[in-house]
C-alpha positions in Angstrom: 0.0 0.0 0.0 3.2 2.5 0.9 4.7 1.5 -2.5 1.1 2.7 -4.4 0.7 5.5 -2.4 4.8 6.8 -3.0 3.9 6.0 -7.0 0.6 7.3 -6.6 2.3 10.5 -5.4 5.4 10.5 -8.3 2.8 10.5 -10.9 1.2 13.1 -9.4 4.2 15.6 -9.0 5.0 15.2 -12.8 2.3 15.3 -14.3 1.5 18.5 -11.8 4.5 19.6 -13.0 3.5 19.9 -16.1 -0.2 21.2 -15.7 0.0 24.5 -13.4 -3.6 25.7 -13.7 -5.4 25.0 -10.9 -8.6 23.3 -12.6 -6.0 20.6 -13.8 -4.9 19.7 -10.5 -7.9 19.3 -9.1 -9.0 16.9 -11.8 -5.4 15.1 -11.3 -6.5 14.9 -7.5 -9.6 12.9 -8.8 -7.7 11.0 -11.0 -4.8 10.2 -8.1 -8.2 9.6 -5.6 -9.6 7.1 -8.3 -6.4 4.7 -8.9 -6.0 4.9 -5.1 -9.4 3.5 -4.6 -9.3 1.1 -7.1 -5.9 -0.3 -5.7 -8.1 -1.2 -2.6 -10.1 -3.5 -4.4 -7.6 -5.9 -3.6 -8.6 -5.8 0.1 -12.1 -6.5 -0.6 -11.4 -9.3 -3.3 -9.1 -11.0 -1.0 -10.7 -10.8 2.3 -11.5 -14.3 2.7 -8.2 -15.3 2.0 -5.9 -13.5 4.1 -5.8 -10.7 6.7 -5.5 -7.6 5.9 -4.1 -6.3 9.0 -4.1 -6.9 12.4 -6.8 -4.9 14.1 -9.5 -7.4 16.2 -13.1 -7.5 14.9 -13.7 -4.6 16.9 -11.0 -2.5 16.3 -11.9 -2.9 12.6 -15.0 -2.4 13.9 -14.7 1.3 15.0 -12.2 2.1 12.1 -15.3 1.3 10.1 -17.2 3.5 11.9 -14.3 6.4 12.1 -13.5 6.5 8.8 -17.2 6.4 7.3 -17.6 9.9 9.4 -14.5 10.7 7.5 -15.8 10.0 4.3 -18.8 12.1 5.1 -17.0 15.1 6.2 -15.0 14.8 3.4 -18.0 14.3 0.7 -19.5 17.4 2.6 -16.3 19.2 2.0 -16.3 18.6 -1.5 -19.2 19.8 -1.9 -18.8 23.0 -0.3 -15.1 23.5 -2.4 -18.0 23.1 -5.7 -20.2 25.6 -4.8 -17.3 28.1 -3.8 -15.1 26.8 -6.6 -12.4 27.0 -3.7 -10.0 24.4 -5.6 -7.5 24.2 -2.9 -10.7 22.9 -0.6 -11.6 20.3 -3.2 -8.2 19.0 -3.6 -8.0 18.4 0.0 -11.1 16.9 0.8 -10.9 14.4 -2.5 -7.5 13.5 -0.8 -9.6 12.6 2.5 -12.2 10.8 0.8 -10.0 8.8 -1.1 -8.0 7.7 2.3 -11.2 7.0 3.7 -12.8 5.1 1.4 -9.2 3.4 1.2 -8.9 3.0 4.8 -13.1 1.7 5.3 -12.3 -1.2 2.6 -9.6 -2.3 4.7 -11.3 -2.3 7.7 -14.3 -3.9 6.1 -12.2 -6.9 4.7 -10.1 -7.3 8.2 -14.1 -7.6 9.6 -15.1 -9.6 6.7 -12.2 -11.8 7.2 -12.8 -12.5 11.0 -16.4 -13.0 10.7 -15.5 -16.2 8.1 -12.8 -17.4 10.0 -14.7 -17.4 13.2 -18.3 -18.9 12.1 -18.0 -23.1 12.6 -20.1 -23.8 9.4 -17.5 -21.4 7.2 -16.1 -23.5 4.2 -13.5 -22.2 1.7 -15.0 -20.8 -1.2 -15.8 -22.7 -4.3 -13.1 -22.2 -7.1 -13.6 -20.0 -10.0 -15.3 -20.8 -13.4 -12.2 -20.5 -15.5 -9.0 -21.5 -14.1 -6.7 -18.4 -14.8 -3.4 -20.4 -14.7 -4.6 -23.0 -17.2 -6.1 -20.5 -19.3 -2.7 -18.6 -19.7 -0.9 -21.9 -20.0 -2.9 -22.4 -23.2 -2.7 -19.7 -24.4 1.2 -19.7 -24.2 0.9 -23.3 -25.9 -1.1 -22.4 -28.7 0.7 -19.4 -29.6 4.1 -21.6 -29.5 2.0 -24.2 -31.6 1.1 -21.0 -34.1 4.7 -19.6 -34.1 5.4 -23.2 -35.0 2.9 -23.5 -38.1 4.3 -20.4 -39.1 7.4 -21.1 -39.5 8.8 -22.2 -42.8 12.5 -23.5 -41.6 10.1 -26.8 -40.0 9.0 -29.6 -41.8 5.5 -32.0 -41.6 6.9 -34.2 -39.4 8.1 -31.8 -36.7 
């Protein structure tokens, strides 16, 4: 999560860099907010796997809670930063909201986690429809098998 954030933040400084009006940071602040939420996917796609991190049900329990006040305050900010067009508002509070929403899907999947690993009747989950592994190892094969065909320097019998 550092290691998105710290790229998260690179990108940002070039391509801010770049762009000095302020209308084009604030819509690189969305766009920095939107690849940070969609990085936390991860935590909600793999909470019944593993942990996320190390808080107890209830701790995660009352980050929940904190940060969905966050993510109020901060969608009540943004709001606000609209109607004033007070960019440097709106850049902040899409910064909060992103953490927030960030911070409540990791909460959520350390909960999510807990709850499953706790309840007796709790069974892994059934395996996908297409097995991703075997589907790239075909591929791989067939495109070797097409390379092959292709190639003139091979006879029939190879």
């Amino acid at each position: 999560r550092v290691v998105t954030d710290n790229i998260n933040h690179v990108i940002t400084v070039y391509v801010t860099s770049k762009a000095t009006s302020e209308a084009s940071i604030g819509r690189l602040e969305c766009d920095n907010a939107i690849r940070e939420m969609e990085t936390s996917k991860t935590f909600l796609q793999q909470c019944a796997l593993q942990p996320s991190n190390k808080y107890t049900y209830y701790e995660a329990l009352d980050h929940v809670i904190d940060n969905s006040k966050r993510l109020g305050e901060a969608m009540t900010h943004i709001a606000s930063a609209s109607k004033n067009t007070n960019h440097q508002l709106f850049s902040q509070a899409v910064q909060d909201a992103s953490k927030a929403v960030c911070s409540l899907a990791e909460s959520s999947a350390q909960a999510s986690y807990l709850i499953g690993i706790s309840e007796a009747t709790s069974t892994k989950g059934s395996s996908a429809i297409v097995d991703q592994p075997l589907f790239t190892r075909s591929v791989t094969i067939i495109r070797h098998a097409c390379a092959d065909l292709s190639n003139t320097n091979l006879d029939r019998k190879e």
